[in-house]
N, CA, C and O atoms as a Tinker XYZ file with bonds, in Angstrom:
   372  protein
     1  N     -3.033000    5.253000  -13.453000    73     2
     2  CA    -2.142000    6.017000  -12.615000    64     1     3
     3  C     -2.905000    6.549000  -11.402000    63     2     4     5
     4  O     -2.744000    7.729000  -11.092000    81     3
     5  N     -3.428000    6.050000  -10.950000    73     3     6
     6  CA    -4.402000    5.893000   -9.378000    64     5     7
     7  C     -4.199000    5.256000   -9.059000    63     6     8     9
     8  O     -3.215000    4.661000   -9.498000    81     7
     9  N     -5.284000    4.506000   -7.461000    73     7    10
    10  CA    -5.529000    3.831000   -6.161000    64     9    11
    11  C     -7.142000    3.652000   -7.220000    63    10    12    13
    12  O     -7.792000    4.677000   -7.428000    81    11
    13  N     -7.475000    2.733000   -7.613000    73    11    14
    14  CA    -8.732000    2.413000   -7.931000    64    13    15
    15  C     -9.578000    1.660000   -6.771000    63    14    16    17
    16  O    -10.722000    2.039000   -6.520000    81    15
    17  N     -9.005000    0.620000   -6.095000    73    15    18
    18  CA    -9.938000   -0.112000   -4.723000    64    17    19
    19  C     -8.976000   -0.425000   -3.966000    63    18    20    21
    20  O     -7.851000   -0.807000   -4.290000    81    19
    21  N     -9.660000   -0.174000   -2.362000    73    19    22
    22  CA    -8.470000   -0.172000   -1.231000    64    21    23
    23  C     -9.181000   -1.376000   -0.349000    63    22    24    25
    24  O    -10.302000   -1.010000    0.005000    81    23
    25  N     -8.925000   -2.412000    0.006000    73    23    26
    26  CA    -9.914000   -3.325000    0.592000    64    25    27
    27  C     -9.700000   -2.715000    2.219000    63    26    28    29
    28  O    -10.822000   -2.676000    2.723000    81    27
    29  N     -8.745000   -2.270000    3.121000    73    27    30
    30  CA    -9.197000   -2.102000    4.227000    64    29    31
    31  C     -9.812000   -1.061000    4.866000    63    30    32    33
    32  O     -9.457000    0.015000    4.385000    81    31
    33  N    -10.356000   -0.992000    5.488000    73    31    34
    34  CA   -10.961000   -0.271000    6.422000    64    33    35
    35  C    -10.417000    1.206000    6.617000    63    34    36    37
    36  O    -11.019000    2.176000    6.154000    81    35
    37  N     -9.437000    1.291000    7.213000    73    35    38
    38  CA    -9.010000    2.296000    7.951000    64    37    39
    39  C     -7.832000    2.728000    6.754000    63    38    40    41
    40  O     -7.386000    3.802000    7.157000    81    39
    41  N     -7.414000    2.511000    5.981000    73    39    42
    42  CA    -6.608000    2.975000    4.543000    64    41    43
    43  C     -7.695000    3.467000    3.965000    63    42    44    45
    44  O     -7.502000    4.666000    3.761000    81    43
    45  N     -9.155000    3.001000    3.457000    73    43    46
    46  CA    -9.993000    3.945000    2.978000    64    45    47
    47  C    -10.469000    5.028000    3.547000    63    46    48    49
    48  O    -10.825000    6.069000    2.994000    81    47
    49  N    -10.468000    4.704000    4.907000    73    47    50
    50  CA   -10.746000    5.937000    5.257000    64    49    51
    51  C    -10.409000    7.110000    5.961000    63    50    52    53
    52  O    -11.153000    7.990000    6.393000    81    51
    53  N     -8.638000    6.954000    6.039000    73    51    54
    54  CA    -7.616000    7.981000    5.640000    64    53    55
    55  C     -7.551000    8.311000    4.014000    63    54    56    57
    56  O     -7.281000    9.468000    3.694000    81    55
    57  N     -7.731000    7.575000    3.244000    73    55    58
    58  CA    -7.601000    8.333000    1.592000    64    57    59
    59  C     -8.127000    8.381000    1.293000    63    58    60    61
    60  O     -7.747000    8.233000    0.131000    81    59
    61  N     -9.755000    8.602000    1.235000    73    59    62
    62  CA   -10.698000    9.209000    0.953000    64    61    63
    63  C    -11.613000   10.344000    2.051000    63    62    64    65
    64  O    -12.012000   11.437000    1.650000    81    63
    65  N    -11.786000    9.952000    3.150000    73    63    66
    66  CA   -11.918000   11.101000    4.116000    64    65    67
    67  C    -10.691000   11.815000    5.166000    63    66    68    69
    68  O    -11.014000   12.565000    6.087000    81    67
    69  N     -9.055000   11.402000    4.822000    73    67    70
    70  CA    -8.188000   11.788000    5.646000    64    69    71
    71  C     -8.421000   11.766000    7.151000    63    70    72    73
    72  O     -8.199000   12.743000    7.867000    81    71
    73  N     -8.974000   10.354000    7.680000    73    71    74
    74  CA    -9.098000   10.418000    9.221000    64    73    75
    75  C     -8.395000    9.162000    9.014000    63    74    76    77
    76  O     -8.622000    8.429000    8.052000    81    75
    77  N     -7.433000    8.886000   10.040000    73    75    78
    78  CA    -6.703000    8.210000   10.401000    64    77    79
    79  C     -6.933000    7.444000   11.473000    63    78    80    81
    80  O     -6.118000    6.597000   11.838000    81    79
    81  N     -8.225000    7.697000   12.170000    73    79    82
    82  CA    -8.435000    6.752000   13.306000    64    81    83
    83  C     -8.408000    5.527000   13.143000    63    82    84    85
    84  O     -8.650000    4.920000   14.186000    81    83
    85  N     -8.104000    4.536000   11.776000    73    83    86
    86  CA    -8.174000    3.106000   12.274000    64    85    87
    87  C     -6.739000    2.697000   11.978000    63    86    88    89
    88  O     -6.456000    1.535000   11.688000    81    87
    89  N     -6.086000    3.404000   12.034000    73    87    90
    90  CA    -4.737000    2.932000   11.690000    64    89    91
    91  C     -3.607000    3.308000   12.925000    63    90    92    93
    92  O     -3.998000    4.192000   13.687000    81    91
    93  N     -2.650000    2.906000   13.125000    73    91    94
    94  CA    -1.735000    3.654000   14.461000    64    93    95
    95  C     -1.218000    4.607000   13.794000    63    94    96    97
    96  O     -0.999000    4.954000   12.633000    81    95
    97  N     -1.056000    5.004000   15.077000    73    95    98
    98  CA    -0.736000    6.628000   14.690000    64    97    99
    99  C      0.975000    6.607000   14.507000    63    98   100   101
   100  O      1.566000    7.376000   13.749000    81    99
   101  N      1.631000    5.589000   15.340000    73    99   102
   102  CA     3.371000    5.833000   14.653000    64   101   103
   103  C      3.459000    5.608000   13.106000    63   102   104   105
   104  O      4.358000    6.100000   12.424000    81   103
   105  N      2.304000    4.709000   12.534000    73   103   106
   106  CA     2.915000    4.407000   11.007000    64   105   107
   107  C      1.636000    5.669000   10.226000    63   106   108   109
   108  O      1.393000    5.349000    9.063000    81   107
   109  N      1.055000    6.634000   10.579000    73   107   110
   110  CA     0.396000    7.338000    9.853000    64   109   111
   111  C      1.373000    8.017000    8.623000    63   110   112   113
   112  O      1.010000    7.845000    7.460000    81   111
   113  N      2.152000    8.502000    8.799000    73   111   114
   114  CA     3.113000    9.657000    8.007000    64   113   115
   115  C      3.398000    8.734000    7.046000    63   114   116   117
   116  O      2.920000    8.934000    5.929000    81   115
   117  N      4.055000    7.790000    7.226000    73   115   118
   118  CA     4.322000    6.336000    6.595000    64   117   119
   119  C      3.309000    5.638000    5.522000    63   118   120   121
   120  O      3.629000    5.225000    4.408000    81   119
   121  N      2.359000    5.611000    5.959000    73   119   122
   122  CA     1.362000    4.901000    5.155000    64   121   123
   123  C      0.695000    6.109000    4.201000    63   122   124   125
   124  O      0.048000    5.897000    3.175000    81   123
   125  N      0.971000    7.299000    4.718000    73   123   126
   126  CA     0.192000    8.475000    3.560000    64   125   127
   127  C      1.157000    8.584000    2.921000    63   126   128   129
   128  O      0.663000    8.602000    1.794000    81   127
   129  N      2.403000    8.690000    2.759000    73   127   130
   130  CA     3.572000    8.417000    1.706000    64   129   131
   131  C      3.480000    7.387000    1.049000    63   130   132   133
   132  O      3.765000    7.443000   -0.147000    81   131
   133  N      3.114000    6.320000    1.554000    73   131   134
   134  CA     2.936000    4.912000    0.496000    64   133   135
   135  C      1.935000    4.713000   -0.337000    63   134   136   137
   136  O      1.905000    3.999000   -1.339000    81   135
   137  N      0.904000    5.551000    0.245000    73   135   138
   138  CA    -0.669000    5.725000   -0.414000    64   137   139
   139  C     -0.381000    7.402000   -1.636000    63   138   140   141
   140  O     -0.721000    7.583000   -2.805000    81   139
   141  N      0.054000    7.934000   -1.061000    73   139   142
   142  CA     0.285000    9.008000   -2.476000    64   141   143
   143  C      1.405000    8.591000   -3.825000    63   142   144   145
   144  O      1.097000    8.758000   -5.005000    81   143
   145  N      2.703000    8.040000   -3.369000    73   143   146
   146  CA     3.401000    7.517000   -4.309000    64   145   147
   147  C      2.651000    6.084000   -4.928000    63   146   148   149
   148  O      3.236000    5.605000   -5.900000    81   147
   149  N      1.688000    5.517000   -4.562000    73   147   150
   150  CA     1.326000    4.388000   -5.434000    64   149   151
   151  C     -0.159000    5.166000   -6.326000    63   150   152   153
   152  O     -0.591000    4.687000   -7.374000    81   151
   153  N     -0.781000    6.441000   -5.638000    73   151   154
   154  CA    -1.422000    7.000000   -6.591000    64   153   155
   155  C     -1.109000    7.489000   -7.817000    63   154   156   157
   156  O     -1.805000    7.454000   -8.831000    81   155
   157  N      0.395000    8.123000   -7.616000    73   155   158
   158  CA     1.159000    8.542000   -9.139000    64   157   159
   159  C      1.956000    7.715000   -9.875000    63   158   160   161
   160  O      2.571000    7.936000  -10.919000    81   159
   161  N      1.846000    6.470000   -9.019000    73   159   162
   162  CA     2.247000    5.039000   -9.910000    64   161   163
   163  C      2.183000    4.928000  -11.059000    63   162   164   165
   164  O      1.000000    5.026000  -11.387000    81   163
   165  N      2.888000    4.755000  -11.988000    73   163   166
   166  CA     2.215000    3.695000  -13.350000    64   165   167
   167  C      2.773000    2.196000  -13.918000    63   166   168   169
   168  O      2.224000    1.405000  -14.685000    81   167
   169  N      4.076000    2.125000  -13.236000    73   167   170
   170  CA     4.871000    0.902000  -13.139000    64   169   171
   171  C      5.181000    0.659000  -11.747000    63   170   172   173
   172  O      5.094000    1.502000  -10.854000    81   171
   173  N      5.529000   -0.483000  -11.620000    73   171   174
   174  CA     6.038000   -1.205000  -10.091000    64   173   175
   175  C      7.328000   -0.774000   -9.367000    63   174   176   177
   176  O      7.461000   -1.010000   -8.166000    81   175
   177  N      8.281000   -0.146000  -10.082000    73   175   178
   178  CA     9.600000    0.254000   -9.982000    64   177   179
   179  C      9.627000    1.696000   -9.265000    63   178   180   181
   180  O     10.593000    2.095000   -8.614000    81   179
   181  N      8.082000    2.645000   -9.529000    73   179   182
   182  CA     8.414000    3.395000   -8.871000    64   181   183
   183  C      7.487000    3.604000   -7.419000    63   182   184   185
   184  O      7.098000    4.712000   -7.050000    81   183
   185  N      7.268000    2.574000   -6.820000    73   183   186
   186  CA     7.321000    2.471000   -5.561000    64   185   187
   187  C      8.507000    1.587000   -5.043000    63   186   188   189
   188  O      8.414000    1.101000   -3.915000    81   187
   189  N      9.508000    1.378000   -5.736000    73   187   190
   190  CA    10.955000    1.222000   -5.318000    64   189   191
   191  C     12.004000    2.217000   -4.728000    63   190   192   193
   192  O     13.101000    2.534000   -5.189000    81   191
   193  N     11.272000    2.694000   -3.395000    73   191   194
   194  CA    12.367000    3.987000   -2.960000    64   193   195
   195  C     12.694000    3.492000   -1.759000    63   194   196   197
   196  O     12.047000    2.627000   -1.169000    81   195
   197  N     14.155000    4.262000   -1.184000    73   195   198
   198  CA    14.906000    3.398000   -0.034000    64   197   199
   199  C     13.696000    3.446000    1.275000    63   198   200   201
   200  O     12.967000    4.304000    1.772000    81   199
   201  N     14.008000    1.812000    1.506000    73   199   202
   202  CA    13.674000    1.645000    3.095000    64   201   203
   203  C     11.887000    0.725000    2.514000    63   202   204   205
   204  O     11.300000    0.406000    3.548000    81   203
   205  N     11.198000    0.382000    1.461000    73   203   206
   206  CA    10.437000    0.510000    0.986000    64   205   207
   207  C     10.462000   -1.354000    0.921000    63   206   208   209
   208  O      9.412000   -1.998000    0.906000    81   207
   209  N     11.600000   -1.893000    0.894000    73   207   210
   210  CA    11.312000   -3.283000    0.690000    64   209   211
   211  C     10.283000   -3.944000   -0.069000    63   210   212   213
   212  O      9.768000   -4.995000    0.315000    81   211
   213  N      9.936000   -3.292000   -1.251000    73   211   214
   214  CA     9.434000   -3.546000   -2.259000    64   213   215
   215  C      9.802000   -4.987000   -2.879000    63   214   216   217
   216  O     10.911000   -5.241000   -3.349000    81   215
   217  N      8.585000   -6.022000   -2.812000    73   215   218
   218  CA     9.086000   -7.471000   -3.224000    64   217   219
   219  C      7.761000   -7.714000   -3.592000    63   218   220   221
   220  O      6.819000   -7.075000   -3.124000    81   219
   221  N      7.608000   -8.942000   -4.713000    73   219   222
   222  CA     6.533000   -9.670000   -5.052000    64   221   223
   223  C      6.226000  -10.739000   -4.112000    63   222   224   225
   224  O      7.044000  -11.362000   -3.435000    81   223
   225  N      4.862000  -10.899000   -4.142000    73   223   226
   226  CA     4.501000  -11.949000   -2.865000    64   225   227
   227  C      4.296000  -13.604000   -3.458000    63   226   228   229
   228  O      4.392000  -14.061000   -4.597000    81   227
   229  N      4.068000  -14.058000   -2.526000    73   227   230
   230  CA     4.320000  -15.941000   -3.620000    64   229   231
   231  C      2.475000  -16.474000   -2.918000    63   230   232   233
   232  O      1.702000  -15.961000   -2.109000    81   231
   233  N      2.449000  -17.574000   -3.673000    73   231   234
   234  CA     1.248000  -18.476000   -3.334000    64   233   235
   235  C      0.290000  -17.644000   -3.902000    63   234   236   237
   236  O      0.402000  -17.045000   -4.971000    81   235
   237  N     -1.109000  -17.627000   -2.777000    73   235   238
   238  CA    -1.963000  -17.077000   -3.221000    64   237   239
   239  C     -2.177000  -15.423000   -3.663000    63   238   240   241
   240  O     -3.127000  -15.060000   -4.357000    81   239
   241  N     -1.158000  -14.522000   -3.153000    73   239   242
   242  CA    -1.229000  -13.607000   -3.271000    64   241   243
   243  C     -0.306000  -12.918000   -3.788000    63   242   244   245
   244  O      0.063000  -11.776000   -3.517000    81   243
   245  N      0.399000  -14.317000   -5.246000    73   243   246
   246  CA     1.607000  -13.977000   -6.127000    64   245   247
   247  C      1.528000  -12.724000   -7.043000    63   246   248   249
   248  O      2.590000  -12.211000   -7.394000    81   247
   249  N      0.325000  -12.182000   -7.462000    73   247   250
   250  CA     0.226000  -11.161000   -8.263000    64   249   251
   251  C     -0.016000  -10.100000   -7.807000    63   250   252   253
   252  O     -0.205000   -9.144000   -8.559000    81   251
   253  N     -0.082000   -9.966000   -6.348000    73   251   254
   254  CA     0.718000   -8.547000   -5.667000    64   253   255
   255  C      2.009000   -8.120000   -4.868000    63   254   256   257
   256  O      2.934000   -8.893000   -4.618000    81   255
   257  N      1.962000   -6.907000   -4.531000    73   255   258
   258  CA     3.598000   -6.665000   -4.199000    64   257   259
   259  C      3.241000   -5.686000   -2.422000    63   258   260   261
   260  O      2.405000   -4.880000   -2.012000    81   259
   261  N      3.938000   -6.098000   -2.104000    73   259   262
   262  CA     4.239000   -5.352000   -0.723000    64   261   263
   263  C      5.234000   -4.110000   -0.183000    63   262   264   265
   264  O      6.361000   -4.425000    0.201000    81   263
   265  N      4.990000   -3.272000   -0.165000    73   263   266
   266  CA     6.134000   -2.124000    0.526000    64   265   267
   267  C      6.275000   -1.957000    2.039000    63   266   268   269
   268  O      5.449000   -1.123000    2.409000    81   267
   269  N      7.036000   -2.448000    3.102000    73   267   270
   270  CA     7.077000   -2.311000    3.786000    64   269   271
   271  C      6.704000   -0.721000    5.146000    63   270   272   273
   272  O      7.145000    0.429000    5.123000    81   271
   273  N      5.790000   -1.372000    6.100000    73   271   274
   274  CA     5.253000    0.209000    6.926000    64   273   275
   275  C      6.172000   -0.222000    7.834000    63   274   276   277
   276  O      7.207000    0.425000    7.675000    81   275
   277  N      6.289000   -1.176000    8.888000    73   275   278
   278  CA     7.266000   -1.536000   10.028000    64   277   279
   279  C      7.544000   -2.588000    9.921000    63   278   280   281
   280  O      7.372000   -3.308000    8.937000    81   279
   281  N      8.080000   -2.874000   11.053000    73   279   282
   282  CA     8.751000   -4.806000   11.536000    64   281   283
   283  C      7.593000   -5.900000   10.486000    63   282   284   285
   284  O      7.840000   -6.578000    9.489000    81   283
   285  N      6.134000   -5.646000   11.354000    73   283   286
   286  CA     5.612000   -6.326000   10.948000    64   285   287
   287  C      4.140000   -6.202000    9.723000    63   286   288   289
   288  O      3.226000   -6.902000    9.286000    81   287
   289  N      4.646000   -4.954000    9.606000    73   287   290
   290  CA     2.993000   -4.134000    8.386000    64   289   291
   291  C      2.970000   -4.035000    7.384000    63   290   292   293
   292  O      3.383000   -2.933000    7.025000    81   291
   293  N      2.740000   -4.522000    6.789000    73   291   294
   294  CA     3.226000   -3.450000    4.948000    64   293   295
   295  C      1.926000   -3.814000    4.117000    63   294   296   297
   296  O      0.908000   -4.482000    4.299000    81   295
   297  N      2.424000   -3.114000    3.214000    73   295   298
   298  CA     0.470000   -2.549000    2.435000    64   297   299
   299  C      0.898000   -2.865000    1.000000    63   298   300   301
   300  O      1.675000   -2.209000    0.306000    81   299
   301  N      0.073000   -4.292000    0.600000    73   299   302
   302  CA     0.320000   -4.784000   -0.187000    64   301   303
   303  C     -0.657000   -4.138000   -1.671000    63   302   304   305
   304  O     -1.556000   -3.327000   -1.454000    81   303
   305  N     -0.426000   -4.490000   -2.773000    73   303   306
   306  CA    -1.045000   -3.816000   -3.642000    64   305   307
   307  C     -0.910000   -5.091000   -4.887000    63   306   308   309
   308  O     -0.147000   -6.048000   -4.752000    81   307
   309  N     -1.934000   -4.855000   -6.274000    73   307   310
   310  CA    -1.313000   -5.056000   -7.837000    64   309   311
   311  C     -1.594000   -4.441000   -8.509000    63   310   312   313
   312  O     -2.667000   -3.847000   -8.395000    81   311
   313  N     -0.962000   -4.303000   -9.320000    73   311   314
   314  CA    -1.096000   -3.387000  -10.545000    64   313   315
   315  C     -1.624000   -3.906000  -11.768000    63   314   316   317
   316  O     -1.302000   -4.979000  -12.279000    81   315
   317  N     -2.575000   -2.960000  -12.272000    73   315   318
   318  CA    -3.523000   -3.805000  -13.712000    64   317   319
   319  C     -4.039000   -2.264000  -14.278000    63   318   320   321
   320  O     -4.833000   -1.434000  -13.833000    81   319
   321  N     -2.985000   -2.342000  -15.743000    73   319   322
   322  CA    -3.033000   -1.198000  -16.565000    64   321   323
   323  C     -3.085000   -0.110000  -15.606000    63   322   324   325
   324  O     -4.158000    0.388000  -15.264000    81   323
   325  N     -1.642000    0.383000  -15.037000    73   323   326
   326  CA    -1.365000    1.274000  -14.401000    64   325   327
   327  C     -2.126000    2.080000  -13.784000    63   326   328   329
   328  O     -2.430000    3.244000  -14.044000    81   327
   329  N     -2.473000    1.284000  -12.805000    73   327   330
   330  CA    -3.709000    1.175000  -11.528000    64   329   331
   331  C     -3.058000    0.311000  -10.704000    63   330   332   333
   332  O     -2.365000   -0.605000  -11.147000    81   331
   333  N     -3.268000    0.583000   -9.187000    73   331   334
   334  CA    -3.070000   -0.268000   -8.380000    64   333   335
   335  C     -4.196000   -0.519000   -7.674000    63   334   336   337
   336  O     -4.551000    0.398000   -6.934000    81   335
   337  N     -5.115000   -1.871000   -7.695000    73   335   338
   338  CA    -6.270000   -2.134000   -7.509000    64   337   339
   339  C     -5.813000   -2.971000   -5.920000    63   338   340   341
   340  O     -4.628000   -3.158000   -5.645000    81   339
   341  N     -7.023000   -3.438000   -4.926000    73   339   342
   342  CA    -7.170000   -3.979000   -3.949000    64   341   343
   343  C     -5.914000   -3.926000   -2.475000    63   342   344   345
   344  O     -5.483000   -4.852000   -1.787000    81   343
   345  N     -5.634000   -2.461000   -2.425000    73   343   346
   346  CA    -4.642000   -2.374000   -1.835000    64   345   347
   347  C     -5.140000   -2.718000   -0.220000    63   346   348   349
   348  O     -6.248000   -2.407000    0.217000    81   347
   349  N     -4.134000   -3.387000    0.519000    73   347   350
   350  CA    -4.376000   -3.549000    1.852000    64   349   351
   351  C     -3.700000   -3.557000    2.734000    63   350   352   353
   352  O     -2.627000   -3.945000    2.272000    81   351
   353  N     -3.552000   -3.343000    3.998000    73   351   354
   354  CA    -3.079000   -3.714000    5.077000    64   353   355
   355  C     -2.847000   -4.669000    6.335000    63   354   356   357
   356  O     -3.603000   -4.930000    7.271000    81   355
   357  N     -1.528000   -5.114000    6.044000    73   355   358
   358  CA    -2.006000   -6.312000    6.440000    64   357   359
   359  C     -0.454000   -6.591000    7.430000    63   358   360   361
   360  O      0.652000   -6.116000    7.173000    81   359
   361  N     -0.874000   -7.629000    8.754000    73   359   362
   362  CA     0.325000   -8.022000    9.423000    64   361   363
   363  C      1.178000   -8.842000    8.938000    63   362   364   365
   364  O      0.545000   -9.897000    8.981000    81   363
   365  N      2.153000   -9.074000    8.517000    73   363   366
   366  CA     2.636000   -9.432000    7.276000    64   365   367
   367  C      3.639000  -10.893000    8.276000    63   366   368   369
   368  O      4.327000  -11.625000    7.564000    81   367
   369  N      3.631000  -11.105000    9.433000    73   367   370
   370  CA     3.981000  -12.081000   10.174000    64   369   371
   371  C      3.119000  -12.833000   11.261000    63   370   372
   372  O      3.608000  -13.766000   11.899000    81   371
């Protein structure tokens, strides 16, 4: 029921030192809501809240799930024994 490993850059180091400089600043509010509700995670369902576009991803990166930040961002994650390990950010088009 944590964030055990965050692979990018600027997501680690808003959630572990709360500086936000590598991330934009319109999706900040956004991405610290997506990063605290997947810390109190323990199933996949409850990062299912409106506007969240919560979907499983296909191919290589079938065993994680994505919640949408904007048009084109969202911060993908998986879950292993209610943990969400290797979370990232990524342009998703």
């Amino acid at each position: 029921m944590m964030i055990v490993s965050i692979r990018h850059k600027g997501l680690k180091l808003l959630w572990t030192n709360n500086n936000p400089a590598k991330l934009p600043t319109a999706q900040i509010k956004k991405i610290r809501m997506v990063l605290t509700l997947l810390n109190g995670s323990v199933k996949i369902d409850d990062m299912d809240f409106p506007g969240s576009g919560l979907h499983q991803l296909k191919g290589d990166l079938k065993d994680f799930w994505a919640v949408t930040i904007s048009a084109n961002y969202r911060i993908i994650f998986r879950f292993e024994d209610e943990d969400a390990h290797d979370v990232d950010y990524i342009d998703y088009h």
